[in-house]
C-alpha positions as CSV (number, residue, x, y, z in Angstrom):
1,X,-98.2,169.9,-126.2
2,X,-94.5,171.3,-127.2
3,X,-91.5,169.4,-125.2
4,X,-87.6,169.2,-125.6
5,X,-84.8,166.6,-124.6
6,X,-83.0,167.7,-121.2
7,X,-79.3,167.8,-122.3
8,X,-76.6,166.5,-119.9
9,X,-78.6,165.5,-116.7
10,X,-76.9,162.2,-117.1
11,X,-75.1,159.8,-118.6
12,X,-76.8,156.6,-116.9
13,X,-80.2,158.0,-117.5
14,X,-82.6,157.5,-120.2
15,X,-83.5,160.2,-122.6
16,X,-85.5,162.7,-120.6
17,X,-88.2,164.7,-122.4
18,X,-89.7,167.8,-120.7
19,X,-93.0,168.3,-121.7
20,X,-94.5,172.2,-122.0
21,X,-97.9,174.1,-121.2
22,X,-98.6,177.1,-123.4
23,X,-97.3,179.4,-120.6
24,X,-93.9,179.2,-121.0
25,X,-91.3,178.1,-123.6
26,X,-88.1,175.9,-123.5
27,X,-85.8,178.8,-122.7
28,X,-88.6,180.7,-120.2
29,X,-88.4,177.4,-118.3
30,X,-84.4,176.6,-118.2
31,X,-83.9,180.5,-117.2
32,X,-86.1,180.2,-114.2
33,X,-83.7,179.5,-110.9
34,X,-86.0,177.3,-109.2
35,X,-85.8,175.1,-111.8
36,X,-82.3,175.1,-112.7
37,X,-81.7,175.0,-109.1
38,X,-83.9,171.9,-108.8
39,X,-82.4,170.1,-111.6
40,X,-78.8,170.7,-110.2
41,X,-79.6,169.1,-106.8
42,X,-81.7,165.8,-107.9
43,X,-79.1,165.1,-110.5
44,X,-76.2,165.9,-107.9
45,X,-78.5,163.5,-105.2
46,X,-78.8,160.7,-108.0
47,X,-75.5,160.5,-108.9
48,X,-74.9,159.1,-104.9
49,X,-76.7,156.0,-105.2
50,X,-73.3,154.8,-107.3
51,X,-71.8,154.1,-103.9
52,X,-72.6,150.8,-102.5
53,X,-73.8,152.3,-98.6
54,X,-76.6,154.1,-100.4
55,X,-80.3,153.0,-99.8
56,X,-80.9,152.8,-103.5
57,X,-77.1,151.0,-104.7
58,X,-79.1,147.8,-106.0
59,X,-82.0,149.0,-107.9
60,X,-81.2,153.0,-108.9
61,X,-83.9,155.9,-109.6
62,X,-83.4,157.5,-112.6
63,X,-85.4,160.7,-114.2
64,X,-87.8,159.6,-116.9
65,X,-89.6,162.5,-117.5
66,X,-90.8,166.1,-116.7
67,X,-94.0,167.1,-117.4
68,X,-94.8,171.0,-116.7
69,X,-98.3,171.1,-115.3
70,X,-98.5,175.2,-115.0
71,X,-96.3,178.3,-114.5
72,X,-97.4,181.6,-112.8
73,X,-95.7,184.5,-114.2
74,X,-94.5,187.7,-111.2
75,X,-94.6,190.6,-114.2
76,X,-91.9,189.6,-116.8
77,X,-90.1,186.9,-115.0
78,X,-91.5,183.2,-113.8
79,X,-92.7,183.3,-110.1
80,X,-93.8,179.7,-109.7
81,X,-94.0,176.4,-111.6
82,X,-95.9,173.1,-111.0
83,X,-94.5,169.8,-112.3
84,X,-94.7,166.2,-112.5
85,X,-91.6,164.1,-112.8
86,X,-91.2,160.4,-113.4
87,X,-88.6,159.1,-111.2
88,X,-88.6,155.1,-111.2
89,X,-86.1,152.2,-111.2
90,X,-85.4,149.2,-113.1
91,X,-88.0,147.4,-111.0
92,X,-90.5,150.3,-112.3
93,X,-91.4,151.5,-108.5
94,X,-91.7,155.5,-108.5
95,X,-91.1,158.1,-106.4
96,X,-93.7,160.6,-105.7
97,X,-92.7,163.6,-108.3
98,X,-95.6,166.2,-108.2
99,X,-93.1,169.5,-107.0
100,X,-93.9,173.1,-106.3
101,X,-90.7,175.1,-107.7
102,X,-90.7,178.3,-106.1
103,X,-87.3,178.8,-105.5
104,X,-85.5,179.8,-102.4
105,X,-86.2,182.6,-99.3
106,X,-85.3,183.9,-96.8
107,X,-86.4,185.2,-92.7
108,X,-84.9,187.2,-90.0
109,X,-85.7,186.7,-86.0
110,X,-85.4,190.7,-85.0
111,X,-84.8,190.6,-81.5
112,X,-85.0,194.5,-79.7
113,X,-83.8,195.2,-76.2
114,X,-84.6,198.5,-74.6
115,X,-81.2,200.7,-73.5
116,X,-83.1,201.1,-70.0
117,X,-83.7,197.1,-69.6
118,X,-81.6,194.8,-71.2
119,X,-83.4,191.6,-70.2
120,X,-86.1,193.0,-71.8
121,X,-86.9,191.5,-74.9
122,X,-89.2,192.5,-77.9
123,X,-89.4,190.6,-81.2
124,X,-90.9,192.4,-84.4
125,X,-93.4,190.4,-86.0
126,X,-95.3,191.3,-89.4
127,X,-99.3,191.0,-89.9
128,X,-100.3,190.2,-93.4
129,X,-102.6,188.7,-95.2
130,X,-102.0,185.0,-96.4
131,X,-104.7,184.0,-98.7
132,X,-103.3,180.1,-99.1
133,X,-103.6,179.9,-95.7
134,X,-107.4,182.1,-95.6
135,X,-106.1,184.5,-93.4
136,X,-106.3,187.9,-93.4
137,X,-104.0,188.9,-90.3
138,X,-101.4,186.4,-90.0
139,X,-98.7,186.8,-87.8
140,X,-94.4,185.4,-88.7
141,X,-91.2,187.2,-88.5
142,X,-90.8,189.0,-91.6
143,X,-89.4,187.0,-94.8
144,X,-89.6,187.3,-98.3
145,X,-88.2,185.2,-101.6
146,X,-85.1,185.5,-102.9
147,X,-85.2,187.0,-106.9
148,X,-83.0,186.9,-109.7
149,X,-81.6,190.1,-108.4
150,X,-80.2,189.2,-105.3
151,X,-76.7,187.2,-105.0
152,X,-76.5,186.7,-101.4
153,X,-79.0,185.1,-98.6
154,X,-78.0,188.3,-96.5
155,X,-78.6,190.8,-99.5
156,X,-82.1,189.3,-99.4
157,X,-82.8,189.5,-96.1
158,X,-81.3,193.2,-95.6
159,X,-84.1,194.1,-98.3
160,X,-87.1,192.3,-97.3
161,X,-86.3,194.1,-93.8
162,X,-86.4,197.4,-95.8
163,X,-89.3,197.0,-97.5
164,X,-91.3,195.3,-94.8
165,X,-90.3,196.9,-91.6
166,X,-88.8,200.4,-92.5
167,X,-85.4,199.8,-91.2
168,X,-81.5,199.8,-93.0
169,X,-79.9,196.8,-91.7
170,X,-76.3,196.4,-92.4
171,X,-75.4,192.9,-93.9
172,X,-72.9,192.4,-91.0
173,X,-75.2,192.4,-88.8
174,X,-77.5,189.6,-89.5
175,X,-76.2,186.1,-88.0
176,X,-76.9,183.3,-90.6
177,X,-78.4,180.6,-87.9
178,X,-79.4,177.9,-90.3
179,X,-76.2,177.7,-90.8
180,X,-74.3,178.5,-88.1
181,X,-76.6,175.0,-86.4
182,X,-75.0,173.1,-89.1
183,X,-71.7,173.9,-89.1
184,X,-69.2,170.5,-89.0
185,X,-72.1,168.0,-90.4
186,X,-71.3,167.3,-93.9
187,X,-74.5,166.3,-95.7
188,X,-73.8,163.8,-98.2
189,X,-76.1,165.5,-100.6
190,X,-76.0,169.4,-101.9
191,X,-78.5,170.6,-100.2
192,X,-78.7,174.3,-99.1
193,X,-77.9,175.2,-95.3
194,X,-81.5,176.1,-94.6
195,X,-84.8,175.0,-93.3
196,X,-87.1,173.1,-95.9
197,X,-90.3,173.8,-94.6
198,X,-91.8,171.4,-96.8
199,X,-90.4,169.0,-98.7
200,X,-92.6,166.9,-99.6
201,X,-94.5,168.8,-101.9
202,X,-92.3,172.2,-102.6
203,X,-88.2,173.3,-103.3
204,X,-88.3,176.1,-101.0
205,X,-85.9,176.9,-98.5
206,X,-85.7,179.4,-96.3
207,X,-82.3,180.7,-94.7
208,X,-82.9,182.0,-91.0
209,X,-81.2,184.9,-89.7
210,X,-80.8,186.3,-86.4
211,X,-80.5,190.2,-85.9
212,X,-80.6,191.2,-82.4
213,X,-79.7,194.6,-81.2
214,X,-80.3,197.8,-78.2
215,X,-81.9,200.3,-79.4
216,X,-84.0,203.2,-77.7
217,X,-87.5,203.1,-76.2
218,X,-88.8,205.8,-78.1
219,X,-87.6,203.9,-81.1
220,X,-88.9,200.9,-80.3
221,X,-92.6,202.6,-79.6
222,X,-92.5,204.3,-82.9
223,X,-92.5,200.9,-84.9
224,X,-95.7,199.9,-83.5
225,X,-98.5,200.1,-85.7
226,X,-96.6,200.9,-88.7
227,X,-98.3,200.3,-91.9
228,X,-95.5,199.1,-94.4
229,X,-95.0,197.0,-97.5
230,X,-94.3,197.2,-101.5
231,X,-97.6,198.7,-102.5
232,X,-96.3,197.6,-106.0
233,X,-96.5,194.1,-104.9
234,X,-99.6,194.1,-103.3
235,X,-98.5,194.2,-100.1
236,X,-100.2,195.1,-96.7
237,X,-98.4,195.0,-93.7
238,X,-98.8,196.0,-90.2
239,X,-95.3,195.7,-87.6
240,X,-95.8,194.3,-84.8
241,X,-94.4,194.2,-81.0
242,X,-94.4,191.4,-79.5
243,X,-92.7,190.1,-76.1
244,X,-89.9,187.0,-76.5
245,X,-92.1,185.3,-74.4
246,X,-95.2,185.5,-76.3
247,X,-93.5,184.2,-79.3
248,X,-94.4,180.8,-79.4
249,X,-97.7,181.7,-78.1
250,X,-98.7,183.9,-81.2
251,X,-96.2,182.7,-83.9
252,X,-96.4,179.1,-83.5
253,X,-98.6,178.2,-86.5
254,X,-95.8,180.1,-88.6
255,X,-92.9,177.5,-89.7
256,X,-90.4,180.3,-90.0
257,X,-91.4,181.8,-86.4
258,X,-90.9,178.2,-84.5
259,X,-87.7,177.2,-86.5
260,X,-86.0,180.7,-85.6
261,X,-87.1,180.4,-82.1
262,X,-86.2,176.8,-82.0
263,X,-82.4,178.1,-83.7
264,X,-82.2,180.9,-81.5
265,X,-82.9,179.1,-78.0
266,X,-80.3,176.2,-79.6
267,X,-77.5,178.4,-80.5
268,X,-77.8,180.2,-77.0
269,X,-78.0,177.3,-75.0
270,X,-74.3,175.8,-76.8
271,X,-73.0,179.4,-76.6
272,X,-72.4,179.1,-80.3
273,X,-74.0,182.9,-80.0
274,X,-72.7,185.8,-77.9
């Protein structure tokens, strides 16, 4: 098993070896954003427990270790990586370390309302299959990762709408909600302004955009039914239709579906949204 020393995580810590699988080097790994990412925001979340009102001021965690467990490769770029890292204090308790890095995403709540009837609401869903979760058919607003291409949450999302649903979206139009909700709380760690759908077990977050716009009946009939997707990644998507009301109904064993709704009805409710 190859390894390296981590350079400049920090000064307090111990020296921090990362230890390598045959699937990726030293350089393959630090070039990967998830991890990079991930590294930035535990040694920025750390570095806190200095100041004498944080849980941890007495007896402070410090990184040991990193032990890469696997990596999955998307093409010529990393798509995923497993770890294991050693977090423990001078009493030798540990935090639980075993972390999914799979980087950030992103999802958009399209809401449509007919020209003829404005109250009238329609929210396009996407049906896919989601092997991790056996399914074949499963039903969430459409959402996609974020890759080493893309520079903005709104880029992201303006693409996966593309390539998923058929449609341009201008980035103007899409309403950041995650974090327009946190607006004025000033988190005292760097965290991103998203929803962490898990985090006790993966880094992903997922930014949650609102696009809600009029638009034609006979537009809105024709994206029924239609089949969309990357076929180069493997994708197989069917849009769907579906009424607000229903949302909750049909999307609620989708994270991203119940936060957006759950965003949505917020923002509306303190006028923060038109």
């Amino acid at each position: 098993m190859s390894s390296f020393k981590l350079q400049d995580f920090a000064t307090d810590s111990p020296e921090i070896t990362v230890y390598l699988t045959d699937e990726a080097n030293e350089a393959q790994l630090l070039s990967f954003p998830a991890f990079k990412e991930w590294l930035a925001t535990l040694k920025s979340s750390l570095a806190q427990q200095k100041f004498s009102d944080h849980s941890f001021y007495k007896d402070r965690y410090s990184l040991r270790s990193i032990k890469i467990q696997s990596v999955d490769w998307f093409g010529p770029r990393i798509g995923f990586v497993k770890l294991k890292a050693e977090i423990k204090n001078s009493s030798g308790e540990e935090l639980p370390g075993i972390v999914f890095l799979r980087g950030g995403s992103v999802a958009v709540l399209m809401i449509l309302r007919p020209t003829d009837a404005r109250d009238e609401r329609w929210v396009i869903m996407t049906e896919q299959p989601r092997i991790p979760a056996g399914s074949l058919t499963f039903m969430e607003i459409p959402a996609g990762m974020i890759d080493n291409t893309e520079r903005t949450f709104k880029g992201a999302a303006a693409k996966e709408i593309k390539e998923e649903v058929g449609l341009e979206l201008r980035e103007d139009e899409l309403i950041d909600m995650t974090k327009l909700a946190m607006q004025g709380h000033k988190a005292p760690e760097t965290l991103e302004s998203a929803m962490y759908p898990s985090p006790g077990g993966c880094d992903e977050y997922i930014a949650i955009f609102l696009w809600e716009k009029e638009m034609d009946r006979v537009e809105i009939e024709n994206l029924k039914g239609k089949l969309t997707g990357e076929r180069t990644q493997h994708e197989n998507i069917t849009v769907r239709l579906l009424d607000y009301e229903r949302l909750l109904e049909v999307g609620s064993r989708d994270a991203k579906t119940l936060a957006a709704w759950s965003l949505y009805e917020y923002l509306k409710r303190t006028r923060e949204l038109p």
